[in-house]
N, C-alpha and C positions, 0 to 999 in steps of 0.2 A: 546139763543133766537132762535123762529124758524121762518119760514114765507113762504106764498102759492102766489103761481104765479097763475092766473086764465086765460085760453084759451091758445095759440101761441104766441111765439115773432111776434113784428112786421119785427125785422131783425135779424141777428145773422153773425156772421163772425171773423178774426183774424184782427188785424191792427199793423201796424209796423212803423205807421207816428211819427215823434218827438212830438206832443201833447197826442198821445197815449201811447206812451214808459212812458215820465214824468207822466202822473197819475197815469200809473200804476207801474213805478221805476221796469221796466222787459222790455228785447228785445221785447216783442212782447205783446199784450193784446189780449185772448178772447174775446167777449160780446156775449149780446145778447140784445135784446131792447125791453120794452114791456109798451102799456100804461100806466102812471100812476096810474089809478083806477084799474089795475090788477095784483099791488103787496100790499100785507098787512101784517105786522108784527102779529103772532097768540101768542106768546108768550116771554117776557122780553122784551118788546123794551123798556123800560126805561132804560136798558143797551147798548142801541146803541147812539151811538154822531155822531154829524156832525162836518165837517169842511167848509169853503165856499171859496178859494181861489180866486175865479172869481163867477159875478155874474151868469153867467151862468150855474154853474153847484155846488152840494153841497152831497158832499162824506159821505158815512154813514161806520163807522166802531163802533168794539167792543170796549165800553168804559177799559175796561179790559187788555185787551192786543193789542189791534191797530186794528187788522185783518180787513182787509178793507173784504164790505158785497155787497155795490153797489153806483152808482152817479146817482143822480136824480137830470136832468134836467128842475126845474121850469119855466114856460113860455111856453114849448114846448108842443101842442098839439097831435102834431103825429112825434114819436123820427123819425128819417133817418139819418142812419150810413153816416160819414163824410169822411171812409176812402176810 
């Protein structure tokens, strides 16, 4: 699958908090944050799944082989990094 990010993150940074580690099951997690309306799957996203372990937040990886891709936060109008 592929997919276009349109403009700037709103943030970007490393986090190393215990709610960061567990999502991402790594010492430390990259990100970056970018509105909603400025990422769009351009090809196979019917190959990608979600998981929703909290309502907060809802993980998109490769139906295929796992590979996490990104977590999209519903609710949140303007993301801002927590760590």
């Amino acid at each position: 699958m592929t997919f276009e990010v349109l403009g700037p993150p709103v943030a970007e940074g490393y986090c190393h908090y215990n709610d960061c580690r567990n999502r991402s099951v790594a010492p430390f997690f990259a990100f970056s944050l970018w509105l909603s309306g400025a990422v769009a799957f351009t090809k196979d996203e019917a190959s990608v799944d979600n998981y929703s372990k909290f309502e907060s937040s809802v993980r998109k990886f490769t139906a295929a082989c796992g590979g996490k891709l990104m977590i999209n936060h519903p609710g949140v109008k303007s993301p801002k990094p927590h760590c």
